[in-house]
C-alpha positions, -999 to +999 in steps of 0.1 A: +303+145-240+299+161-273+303+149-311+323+172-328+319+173-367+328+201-395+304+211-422+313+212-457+299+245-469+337+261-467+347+237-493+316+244-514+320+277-513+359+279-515+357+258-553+334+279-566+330+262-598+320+229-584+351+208-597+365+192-563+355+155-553+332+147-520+358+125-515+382+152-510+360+169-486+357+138-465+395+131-465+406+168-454+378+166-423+391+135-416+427+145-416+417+177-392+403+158-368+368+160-366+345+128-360+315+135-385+305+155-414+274+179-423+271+181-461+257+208-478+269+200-515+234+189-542+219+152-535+230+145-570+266+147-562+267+122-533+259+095-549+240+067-537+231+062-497+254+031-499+282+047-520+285+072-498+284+053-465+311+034-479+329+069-481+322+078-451+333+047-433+368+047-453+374+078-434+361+069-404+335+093-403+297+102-395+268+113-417+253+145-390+230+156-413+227+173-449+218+209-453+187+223-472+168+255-479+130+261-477+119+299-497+095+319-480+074+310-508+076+288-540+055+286-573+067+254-582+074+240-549+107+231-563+123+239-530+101+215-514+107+187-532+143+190-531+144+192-492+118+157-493+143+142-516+169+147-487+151+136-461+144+105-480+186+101-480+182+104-449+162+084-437+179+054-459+206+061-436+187+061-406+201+094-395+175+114-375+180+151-381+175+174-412+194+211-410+172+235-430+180+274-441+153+297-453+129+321-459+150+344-475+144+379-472+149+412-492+143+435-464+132+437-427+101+448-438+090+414-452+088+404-416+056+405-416+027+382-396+011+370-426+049+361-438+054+343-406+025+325-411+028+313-444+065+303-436+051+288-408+030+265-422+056+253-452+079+251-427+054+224-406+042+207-440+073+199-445+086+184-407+052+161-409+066+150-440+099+143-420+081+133-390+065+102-411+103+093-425+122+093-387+135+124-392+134+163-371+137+193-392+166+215-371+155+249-388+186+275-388+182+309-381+205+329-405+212+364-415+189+374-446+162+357-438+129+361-423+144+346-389+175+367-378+171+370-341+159+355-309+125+381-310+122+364-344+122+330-332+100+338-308+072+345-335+083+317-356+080+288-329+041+306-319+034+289-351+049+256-354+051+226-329+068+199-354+099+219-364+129+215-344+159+244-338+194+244-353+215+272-329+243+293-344+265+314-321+277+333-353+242+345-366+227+352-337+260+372-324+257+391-357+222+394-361+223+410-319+213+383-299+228+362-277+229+325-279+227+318-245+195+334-238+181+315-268+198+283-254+176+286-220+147+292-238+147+268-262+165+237-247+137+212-255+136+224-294+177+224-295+184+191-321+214+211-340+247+229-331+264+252-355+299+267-343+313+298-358+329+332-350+319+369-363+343+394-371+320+426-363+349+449-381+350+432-415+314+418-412+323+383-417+326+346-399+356+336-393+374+305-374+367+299-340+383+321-315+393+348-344+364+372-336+344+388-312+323+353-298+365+340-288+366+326-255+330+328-245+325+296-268+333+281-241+306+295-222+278+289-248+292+251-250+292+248-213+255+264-213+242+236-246+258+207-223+232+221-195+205+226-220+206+190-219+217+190-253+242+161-260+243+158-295+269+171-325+285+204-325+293+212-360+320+235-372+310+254-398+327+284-419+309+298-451+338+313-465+380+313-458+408+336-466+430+301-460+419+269-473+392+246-464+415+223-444+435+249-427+406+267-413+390+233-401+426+226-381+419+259-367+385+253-354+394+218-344+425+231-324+403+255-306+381+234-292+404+206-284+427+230-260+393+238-241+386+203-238+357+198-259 
């Protein structure tokens, strides 16, 4: 029922300095099994929309979506442009769905109305922008930022009615919510699936089934699948004490023995 692809953050984040090859990425997903690919490494790096669907197909896989990052507020509107720039790839591709991160935070005490507000309404400039190239913004809530939990959602989605959600069962385990209650609330705005574990002891994600979310994946798949939700569940891991390719075995092997 589901499309199962792995993100490439863990690579990104495992060469630190930049100096590894897309193509590397796309060959070591491929090898572990997975059917598509979210890519989170700079627009200038892939190349053109035709280069890399040529890469892509070579290895058999999908394009899910690219990843981008919206600050809570921007002088330059740098941030903006950048995440315009990527829905414009995308839409050269004809692929329907934007992941965005954002609205970094320094403390809990920026969550404030007026914050929410003005996040709110970059937030919706930019997915009428998106709306007008074919594509939904899936915005990710995420540790740090001025989203975190399911209360927080709550308040951001009073304010917008163009922005779509991406779910993670890591950050919401970590940040104390629990994905299935914002799974049944927000079926019709689900358009993204992020999979990952938490290790509560070391304060870190991990593979799937190597912390404290383990089995009840299986649950929080079963309950997405209900939702409605029929899209791709993306395997992602921000940092590994393995290697990029082990760890996407790992998360690939999970799934498969539950049948997903």
């Amino acid at each position: 029922m589901f499309k199962i692809a792995c993100h490439s953050l863990t690579w990104g984040n495992y060469y630190k300095d930049g100096d590894y090859p897309i193509e590397l990425v796309l060959k070591e997903v491929s090898e572990a099994g997975f059917e598509g690919i979210e890519i989170f490494e700079p627009i200038s790096r892939l190349g053109s929309p035709q280069g890399l669907k040529e890469l892509l197909n070579k290895y058999n896989l999908k394009l899910v979506t690219l990843s981008g990052n919206l600050n809570l507020s921007s002088p330059d509107n740098k941030d903006m442009e950048e995440a315009k720039e990527k829905i414009r790839f995308l839409n050269s591709l004809k692929i329907g769905t934007f992941m965005l991160c954002g609205g970094w935070i320094k403390s809990v005490s920026e969550k404030t109305d007026d914050n929410f507000r003005k996040f709110s309404e970059r937030l919706e400039e930019l997915a009428a922008f998106a709306k007008e190239m074919g594509v939904q913004i899936a915005f990710h809530p995420h540790l740090g930022c001025i989203v975190e939990t399911k209360e927080d959602i709550e308040r951001l989605f009073k304010g917008v009615e163009l922005t779509g959600l991406c779910l993670d069962t890591a950050h919401l385990t970590a940040a104390g919510s629990n994905p299935i209650d914002v799974i049944k609330k927000y079926s019709k705005e689900l358009k993204l699936v992020h999979l990952k574990d938490w290790d509560a002891r070391e304060k870190r994600f991990v593979e799937l089934g190597k912390g404290i979310i383990g089995d009840a994946l299986s649950g929080i798949i079963k309950e997405i699948g209900g939702a409605g939700y029929s899209g791709w569940l993306v395997c992602e891991l921000d940092e590994t004490r393995r290697t990029p390719k082990e760890s996407a075995r790992i998360n690939r092997k999970f799934l498969k023995d539950r049948g997903v």
